[in-house]
C-alpha positions as CSV (number, residue, x, y, z in Angstrom):
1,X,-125.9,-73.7,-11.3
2,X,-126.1,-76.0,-14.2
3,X,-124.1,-76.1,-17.4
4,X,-125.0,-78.6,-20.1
5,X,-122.6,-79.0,-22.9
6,X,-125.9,-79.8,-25.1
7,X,-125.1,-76.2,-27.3
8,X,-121.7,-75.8,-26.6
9,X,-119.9,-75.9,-29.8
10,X,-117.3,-79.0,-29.8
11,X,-116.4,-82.0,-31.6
12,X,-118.2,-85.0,-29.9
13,X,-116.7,-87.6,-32.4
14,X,-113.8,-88.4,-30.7
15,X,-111.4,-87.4,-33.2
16,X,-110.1,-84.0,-31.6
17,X,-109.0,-82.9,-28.5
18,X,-111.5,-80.8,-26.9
19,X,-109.8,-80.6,-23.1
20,X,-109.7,-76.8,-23.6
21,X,-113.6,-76.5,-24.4
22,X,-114.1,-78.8,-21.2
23,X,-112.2,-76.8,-18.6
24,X,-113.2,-73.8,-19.8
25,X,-117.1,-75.0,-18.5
26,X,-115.6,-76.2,-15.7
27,X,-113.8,-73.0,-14.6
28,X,-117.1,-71.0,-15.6
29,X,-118.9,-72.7,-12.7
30,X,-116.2,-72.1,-10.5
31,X,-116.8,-68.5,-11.2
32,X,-120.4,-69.0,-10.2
33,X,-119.6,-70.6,-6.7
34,X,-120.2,-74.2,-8.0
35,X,-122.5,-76.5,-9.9
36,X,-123.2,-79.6,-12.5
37,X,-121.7,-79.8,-15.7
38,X,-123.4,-82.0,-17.3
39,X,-122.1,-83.9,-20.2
40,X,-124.4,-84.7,-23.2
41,X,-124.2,-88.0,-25.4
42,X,-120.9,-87.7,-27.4
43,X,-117.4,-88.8,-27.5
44,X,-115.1,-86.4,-26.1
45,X,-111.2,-86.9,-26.7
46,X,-109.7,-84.9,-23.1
47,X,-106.5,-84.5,-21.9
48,X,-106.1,-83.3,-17.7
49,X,-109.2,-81.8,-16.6
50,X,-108.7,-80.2,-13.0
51,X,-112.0,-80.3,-10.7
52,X,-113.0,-77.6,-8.4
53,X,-115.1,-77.8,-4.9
54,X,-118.7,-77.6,-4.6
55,X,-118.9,-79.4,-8.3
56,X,-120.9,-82.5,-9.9
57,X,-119.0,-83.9,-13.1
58,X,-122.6,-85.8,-14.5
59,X,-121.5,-87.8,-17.6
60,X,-125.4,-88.8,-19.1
61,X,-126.2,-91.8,-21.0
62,X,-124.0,-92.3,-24.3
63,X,-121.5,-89.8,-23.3
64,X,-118.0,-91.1,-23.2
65,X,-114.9,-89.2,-21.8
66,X,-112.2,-90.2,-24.4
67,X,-108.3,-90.6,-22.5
68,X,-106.4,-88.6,-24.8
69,X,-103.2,-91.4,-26.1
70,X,-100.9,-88.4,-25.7
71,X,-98.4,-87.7,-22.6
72,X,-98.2,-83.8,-23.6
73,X,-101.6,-83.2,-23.1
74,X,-101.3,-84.5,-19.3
75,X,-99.3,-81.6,-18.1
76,X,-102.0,-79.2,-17.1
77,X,-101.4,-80.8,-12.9
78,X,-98.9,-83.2,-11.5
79,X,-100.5,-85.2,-8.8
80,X,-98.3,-85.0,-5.3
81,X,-99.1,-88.8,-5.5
82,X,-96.6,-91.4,-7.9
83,X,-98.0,-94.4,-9.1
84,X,-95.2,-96.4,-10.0
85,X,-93.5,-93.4,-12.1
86,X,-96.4,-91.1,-13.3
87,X,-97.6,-87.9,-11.8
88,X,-100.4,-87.6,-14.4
89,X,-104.0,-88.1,-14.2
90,X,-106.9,-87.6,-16.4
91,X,-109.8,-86.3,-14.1
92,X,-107.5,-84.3,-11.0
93,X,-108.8,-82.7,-7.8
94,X,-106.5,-81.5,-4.9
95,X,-108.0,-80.4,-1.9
96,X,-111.5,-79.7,-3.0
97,X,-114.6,-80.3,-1.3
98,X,-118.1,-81.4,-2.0
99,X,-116.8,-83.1,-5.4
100,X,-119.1,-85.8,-7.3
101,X,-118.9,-87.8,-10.2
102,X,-122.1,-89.2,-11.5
103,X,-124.5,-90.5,-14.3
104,X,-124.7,-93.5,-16.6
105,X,-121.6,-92.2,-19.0
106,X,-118.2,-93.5,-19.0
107,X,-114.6,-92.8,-18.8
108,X,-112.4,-94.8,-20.9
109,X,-109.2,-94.9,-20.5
110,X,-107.8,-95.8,-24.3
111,X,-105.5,-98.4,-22.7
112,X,-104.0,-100.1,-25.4
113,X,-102.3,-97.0,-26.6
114,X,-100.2,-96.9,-23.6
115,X,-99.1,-100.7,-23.9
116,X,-97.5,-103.1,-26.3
117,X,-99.5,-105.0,-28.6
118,X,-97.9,-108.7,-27.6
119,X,-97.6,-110.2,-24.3
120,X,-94.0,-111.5,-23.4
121,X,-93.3,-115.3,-21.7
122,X,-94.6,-113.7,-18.1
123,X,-97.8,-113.4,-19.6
124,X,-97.1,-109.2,-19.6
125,X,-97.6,-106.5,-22.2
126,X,-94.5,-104.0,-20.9
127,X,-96.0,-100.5,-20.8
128,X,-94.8,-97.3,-21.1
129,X,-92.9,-95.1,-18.8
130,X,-95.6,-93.3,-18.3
131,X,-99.1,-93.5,-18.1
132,X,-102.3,-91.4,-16.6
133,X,-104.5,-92.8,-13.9
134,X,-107.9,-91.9,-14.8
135,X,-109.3,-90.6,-11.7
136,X,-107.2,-88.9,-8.7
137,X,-108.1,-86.7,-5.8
138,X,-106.2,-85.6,-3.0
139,X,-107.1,-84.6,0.3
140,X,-110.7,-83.8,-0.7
141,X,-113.6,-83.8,1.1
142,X,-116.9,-85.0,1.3
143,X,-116.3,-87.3,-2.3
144,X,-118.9,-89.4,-4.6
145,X,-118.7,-91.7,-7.1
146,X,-122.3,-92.9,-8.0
147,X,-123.5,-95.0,-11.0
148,X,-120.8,-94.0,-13.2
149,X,-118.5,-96.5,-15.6
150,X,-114.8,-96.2,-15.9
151,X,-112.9,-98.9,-18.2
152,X,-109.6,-99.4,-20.6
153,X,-107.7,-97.7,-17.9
154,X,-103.7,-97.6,-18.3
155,X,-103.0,-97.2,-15.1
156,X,-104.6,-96.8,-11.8
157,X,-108.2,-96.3,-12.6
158,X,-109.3,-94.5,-9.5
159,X,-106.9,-92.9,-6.6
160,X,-108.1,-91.6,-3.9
161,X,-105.5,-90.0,-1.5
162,X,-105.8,-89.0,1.8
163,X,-109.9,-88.0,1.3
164,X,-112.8,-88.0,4.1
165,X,-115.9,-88.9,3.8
166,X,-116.7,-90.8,0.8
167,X,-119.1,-92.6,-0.9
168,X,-118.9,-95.1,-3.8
169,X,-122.3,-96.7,-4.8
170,X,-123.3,-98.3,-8.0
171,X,-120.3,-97.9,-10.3
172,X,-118.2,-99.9,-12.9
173,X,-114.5,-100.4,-13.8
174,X,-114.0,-102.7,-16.1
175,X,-110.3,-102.9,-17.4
176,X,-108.4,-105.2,-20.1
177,X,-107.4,-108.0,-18.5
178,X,-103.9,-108.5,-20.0
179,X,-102.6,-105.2,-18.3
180,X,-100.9,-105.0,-15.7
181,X,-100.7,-102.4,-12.8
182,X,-104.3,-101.2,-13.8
183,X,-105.7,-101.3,-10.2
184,X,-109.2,-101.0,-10.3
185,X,-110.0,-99.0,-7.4
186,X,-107.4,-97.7,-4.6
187,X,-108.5,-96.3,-1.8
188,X,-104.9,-94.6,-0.4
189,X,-104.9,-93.1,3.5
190,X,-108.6,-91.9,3.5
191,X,-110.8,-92.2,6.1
192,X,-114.8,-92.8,6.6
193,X,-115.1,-94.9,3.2
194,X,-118.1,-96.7,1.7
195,X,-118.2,-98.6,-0.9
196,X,-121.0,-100.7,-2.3
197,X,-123.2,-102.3,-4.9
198,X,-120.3,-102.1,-7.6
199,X,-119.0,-103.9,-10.0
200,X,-114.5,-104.1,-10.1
201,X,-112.7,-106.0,-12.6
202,X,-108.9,-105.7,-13.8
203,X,-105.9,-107.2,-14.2
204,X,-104.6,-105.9,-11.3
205,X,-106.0,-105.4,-7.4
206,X,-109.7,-105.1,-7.4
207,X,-110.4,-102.7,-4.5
208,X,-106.7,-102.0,-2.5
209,X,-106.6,-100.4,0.5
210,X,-103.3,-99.2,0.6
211,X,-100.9,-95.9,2.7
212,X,-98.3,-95.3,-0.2
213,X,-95.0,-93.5,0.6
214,X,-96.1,-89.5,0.5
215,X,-95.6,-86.0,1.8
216,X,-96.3,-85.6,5.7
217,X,-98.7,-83.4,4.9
218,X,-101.1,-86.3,3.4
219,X,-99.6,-89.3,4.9
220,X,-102.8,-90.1,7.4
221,X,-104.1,-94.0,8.4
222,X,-106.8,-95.5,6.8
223,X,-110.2,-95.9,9.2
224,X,-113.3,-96.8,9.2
225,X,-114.3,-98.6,5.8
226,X,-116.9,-100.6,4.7
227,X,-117.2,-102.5,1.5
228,X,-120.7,-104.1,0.6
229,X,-122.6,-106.1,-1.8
230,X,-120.0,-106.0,-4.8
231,X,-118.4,-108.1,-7.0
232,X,-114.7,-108.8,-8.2
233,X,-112.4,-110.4,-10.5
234,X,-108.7,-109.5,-10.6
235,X,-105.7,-111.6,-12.4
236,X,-104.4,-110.3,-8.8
237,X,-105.9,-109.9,-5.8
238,X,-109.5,-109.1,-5.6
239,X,-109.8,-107.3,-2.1
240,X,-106.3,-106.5,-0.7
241,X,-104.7,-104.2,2.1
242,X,-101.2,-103.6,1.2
243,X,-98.5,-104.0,-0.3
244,X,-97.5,-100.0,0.6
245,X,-97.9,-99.9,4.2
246,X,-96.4,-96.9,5.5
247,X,-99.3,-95.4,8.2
248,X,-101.5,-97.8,9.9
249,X,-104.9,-99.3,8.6
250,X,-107.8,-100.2,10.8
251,X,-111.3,-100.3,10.9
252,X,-112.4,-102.5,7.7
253,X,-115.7,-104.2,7.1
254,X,-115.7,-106.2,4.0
255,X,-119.4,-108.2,3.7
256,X,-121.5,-110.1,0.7
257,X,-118.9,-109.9,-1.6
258,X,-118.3,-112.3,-4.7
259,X,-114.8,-112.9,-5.8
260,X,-114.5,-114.7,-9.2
261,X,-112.1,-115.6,-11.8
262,X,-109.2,-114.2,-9.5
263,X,-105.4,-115.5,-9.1
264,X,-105.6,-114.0,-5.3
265,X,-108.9,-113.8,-3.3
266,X,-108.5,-111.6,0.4
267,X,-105.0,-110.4,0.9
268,X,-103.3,-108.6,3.5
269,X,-99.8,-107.5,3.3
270,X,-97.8,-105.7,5.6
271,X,-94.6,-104.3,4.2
272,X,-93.6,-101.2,5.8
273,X,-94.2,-100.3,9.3
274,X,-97.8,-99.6,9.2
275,X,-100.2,-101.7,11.3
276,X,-103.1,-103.8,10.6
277,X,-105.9,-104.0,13.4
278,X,-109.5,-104.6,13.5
279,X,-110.6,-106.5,10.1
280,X,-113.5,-108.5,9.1
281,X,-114.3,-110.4,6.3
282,X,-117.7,-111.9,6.2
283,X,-120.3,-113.9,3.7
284,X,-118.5,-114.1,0.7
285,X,-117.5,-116.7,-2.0
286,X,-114.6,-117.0,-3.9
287,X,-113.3,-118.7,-6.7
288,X,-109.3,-118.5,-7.5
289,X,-107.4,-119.6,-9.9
290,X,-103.5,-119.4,-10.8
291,X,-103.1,-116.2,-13.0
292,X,-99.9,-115.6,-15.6
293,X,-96.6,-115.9,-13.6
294,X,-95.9,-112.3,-13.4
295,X,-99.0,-111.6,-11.3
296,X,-97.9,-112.1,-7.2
297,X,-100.0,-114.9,-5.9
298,X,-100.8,-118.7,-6.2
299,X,-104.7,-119.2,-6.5
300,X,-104.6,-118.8,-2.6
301,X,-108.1,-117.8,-1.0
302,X,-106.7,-116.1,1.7
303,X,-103.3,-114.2,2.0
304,X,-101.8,-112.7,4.7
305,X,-98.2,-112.1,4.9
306,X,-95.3,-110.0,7.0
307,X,-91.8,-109.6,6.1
308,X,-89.6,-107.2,5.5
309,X,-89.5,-104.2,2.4
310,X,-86.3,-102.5,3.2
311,X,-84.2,-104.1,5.4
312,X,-83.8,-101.5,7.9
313,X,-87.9,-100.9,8.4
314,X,-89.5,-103.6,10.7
315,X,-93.0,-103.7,9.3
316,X,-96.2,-103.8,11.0
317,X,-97.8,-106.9,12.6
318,X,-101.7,-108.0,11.5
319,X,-103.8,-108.7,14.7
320,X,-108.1,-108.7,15.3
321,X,-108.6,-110.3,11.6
322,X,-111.7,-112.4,11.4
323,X,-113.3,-114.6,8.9
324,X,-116.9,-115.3,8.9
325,X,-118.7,-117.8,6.3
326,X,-116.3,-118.1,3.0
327,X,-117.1,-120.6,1.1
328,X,-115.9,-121.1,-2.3
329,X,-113.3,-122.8,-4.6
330,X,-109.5,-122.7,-5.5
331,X,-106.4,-124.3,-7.0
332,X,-104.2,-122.7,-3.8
333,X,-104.2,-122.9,-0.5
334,X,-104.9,-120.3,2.1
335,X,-101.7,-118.9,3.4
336,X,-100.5,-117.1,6.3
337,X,-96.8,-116.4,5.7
338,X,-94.8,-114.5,8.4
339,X,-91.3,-114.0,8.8
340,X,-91.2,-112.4,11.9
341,X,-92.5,-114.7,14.7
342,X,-96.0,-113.8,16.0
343,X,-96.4,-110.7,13.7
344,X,-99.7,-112.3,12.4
345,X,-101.7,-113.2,15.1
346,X,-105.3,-112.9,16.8
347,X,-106.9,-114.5,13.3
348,X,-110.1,-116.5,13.7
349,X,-111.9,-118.4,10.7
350,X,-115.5,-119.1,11.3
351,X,-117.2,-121.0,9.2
352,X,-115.1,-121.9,6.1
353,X,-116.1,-124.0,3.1
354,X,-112.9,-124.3,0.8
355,X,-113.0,-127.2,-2.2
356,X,-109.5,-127.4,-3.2
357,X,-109.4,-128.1,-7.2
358,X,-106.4,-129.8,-9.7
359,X,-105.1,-127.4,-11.7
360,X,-103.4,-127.1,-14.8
361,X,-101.2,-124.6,-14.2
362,X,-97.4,-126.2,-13.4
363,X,-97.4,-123.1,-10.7
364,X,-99.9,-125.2,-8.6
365,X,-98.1,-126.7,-5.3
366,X,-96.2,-122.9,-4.9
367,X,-96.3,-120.0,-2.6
368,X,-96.2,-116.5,-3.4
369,X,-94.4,-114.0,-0.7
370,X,-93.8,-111.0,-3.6
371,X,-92.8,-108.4,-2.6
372,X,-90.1,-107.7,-2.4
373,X,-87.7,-110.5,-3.0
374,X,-85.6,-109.5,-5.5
375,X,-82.1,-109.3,-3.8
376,X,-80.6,-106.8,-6.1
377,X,-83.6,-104.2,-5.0
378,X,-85.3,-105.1,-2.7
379,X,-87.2,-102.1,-2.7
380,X,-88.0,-101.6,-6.2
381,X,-91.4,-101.6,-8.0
382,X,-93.5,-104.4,-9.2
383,X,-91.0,-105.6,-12.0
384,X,-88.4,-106.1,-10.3
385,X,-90.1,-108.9,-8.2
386,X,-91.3,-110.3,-11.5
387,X,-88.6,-111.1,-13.7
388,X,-86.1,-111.3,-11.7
389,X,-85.4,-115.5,-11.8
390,X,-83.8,-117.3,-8.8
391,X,-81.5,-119.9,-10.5
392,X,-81.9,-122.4,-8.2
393,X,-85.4,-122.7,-8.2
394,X,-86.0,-121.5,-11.9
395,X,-89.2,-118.8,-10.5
396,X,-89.1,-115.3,-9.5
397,X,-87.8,-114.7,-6.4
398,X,-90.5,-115.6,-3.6
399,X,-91.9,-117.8,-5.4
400,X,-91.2,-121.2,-3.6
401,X,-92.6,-124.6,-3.2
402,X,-94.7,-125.8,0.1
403,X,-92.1,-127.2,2.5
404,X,-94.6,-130.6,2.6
405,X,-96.7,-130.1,-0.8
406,X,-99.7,-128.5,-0.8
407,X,-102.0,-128.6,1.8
408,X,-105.3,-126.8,1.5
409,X,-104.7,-124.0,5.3
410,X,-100.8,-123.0,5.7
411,X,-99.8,-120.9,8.6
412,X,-96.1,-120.3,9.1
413,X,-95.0,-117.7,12.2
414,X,-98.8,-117.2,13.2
415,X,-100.0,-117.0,16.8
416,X,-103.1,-117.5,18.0
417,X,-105.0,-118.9,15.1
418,X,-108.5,-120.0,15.6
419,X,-110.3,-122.2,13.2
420,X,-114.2,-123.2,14.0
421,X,-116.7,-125.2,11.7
422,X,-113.8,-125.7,9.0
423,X,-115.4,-128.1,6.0
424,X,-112.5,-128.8,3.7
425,X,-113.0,-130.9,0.1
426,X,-110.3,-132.1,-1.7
427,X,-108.9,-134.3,-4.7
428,X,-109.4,-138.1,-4.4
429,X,-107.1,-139.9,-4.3
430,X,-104.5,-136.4,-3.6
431,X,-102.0,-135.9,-6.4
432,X,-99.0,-136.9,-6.1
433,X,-96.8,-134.5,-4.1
434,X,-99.5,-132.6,-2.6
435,X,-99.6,-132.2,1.6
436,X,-101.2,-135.2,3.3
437,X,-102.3,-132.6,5.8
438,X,-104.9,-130.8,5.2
439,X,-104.2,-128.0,7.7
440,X,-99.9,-127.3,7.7
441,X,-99.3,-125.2,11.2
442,X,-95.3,-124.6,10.9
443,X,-95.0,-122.6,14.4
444,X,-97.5,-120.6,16.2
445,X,-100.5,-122.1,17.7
446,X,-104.1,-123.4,16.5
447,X,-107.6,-123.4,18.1
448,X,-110.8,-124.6,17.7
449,X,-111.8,-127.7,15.9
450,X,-112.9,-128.3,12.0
């Protein structure tokens, strides 16, 4: 069955709230067994709407979905899911099959509403409490996201927990890139993922594969993912695997990519027991550049870091991670960063062109291990690894400099690293205070020849 919205009387200005009008079309296919609601030119001002199975949410060219600015009109669901302290969601689906969300409209998020107007000395407009993610769904099946634009979002844009099967093609996000924790897409314990042909940009993580803290009942691994053709820019990291590590992650194809304008390029963090197995990363070109301090990461290509969360969880080691054909340019270095001996291992580079730029940032010459470093709680959220300040060095905590300068490869606690047909361009004559060395090993061991 179809449902247009074409003679449904609403206001399609923007200007009031018509979430009742919009659920009440969506519950009338539910009564028919399922079907399209398709969603005219207009701009629709929505609080919570709650998606059924069987069901195709098509948003048609000029149609905009409007993020109400309002927290009361986000209590139609609470998601079992918390992103940082919300439980509220725009467009909500829990356990629903068959679910798609299509067409050349768009979902905007109304971001600035949820923010303050002025960024403070971090380089961070503090937001409020709480904010709605624009898109969650929870252990669903059989889930698509085709052609459709999401942007302004004030939190998480799109969430997807614990969901099989699914198939991302063709979208946009495209968020403001002075807000924080507005994660463009995060793909959170699911399983048989693609992802391709798509455009991510925000001021947080691109696309994050991530297995968050959650109810037994949807705490699953991630497997079998493949990300294709898109491209990224994140004042974070672009394409990263972590930092919430609880169930393991495996399985990950990430090909003909194009990271730009990003503080972080690739990283993989391992926090929390889970473990990392059976990555590639292959044909893609970066460009990275240092990002406002209270954004983890220092311009570094390549990430990939173990160390402790809470102090009594031993997290998960990162083994069978290969690199094939980067080539780009940044103001970091690539770093491997473990504080458990041998916890990173197995990695291979093959075929690496990195050009190592000056920079003006005075961050240039640090590392980033965020998170968690505060000492006070070392298991807190993203704020309290950004403003907390280590008086001795004057940075937030795990924020240090390079034992030796900085070199353009760092590995610290990795075994078994193999690096083949490694071109490396740098600054002539090198600054003053940077590494001599172009590749620093601190412990572990190094194959292969550059």
């Amino acid at each position: 069955m179809k449902l247009s919205l074409e003679n449904v009387d609403l206001d399609r200005s923007g200007m009031t709230a018509v979430t009742v009008e919009l659920q009440h079309a969506i519950n009338t296919l539910v009564q028919a067994g399922g079907g399209t609601l398709v969603v005219t030119p207009g701009i629709y001002l929505t609080g919570t709407l709650i998606l059924p199975s069987n069901f195709t949410l098509h948003l048609e060219a000029g149609a905009r979905l409007l993020a109400s600015p309002h927290e009361a009109d986000y209590q139609a669901a609470e998601t079992h899911s918390i992103a940082e302290l919300s439980r509220m969601a725009l467009i909500y689906a829990r356990d629903a099959q068959r679910v798609t969300l299509s067409g050349a409209g768009c979902i905007d998020g109304s971001a600035t509403a949820w923010f303050s107007p002025q960024v403070d000395k971090q380089g961070y407009r503090q937001p409020k409490v709480h904010r709605p993610r624009l898109l969650v769904l929870e252990g669903c099946e059989q889930v698509r996201l085709t052609d459709i634009t999401l942007c302004d979002a004030p939190m998480w844009t799109v969430h997807l927990v614990s969901c099989h099967h699914v198939f991302i093609r063709n979208i946009t996000i495209n968020n403001d890139l002075t807000l924080s924790n507005t994660d463009a897409l995060d793909i959170d314990s699911c399983q048989h993922v693609h992802i391709s042909d798509s455009y991510f940009s925000a001021a947080d993580d691109g696309i994050c594969l991530k297995t968050t803290a959650k109810a037994a009942a949807l705490q699953q691994p991630i497997e079998n993912v493949t990300v294709n053709n898109c491209i990224i820019r994140s004042k974070s990291c672009a394409i990263k695997v972590g930092t919430e590590t609880f169930a393991d992650i495996s399985n990950v194809t990430v090909a003909n990519c194009v990271i730009y304008e990003s503080n972080r390029g690739i990283g993989l963090v391992s926090r929390d027991g889970g473990h990392f197995r059976q990555m590639s990363f292959c044909n893609m070109t970066f460009d990275c550049r240092h990002g406002d301090p209270c954004h983890w990461g220092k311009a570094d290509p390549v990430f990939i870091s173990v160390r402790h969360r809470a102090p009594d969880v031993m997290p998960g080691d990162i083994s069978q991670i290969s690199f094939t054909n980067l080539n780009g340019t940044g103001e970091g270095a690539i770093n491997l960063h473990s504080e458990i001996a041998g916890a990173i291992r197995d990695i291979s580079f093959n075929g690496l062109t990195f050009h190592q730029i000056v920079s003006g940032s005075d961050q240039q010459g640090r590392y980033d291990v965020r998170p968690p470093c505060n000492p006070q709680r070392p298991t807190g959220m993203g704020l309290d690894n950004a403003y907390w300040v280590d008086p001795q060095t004057g940075c937030a905590h795990g924020v240090e400099r390079y034992p030796h300068g900085l070199p353009a490869i760092y590995a610290s606690g990795v075994q078994n690293l193999h690096l083949n047909a490694i071109n490396l361009t740098r600054p002539a004559p090198l600054p003053a205070g940077w590494d001599t060395d172009d590749v620093r090993i601190n412990s572990g061991e190094i194959r292969g020849s550059k």
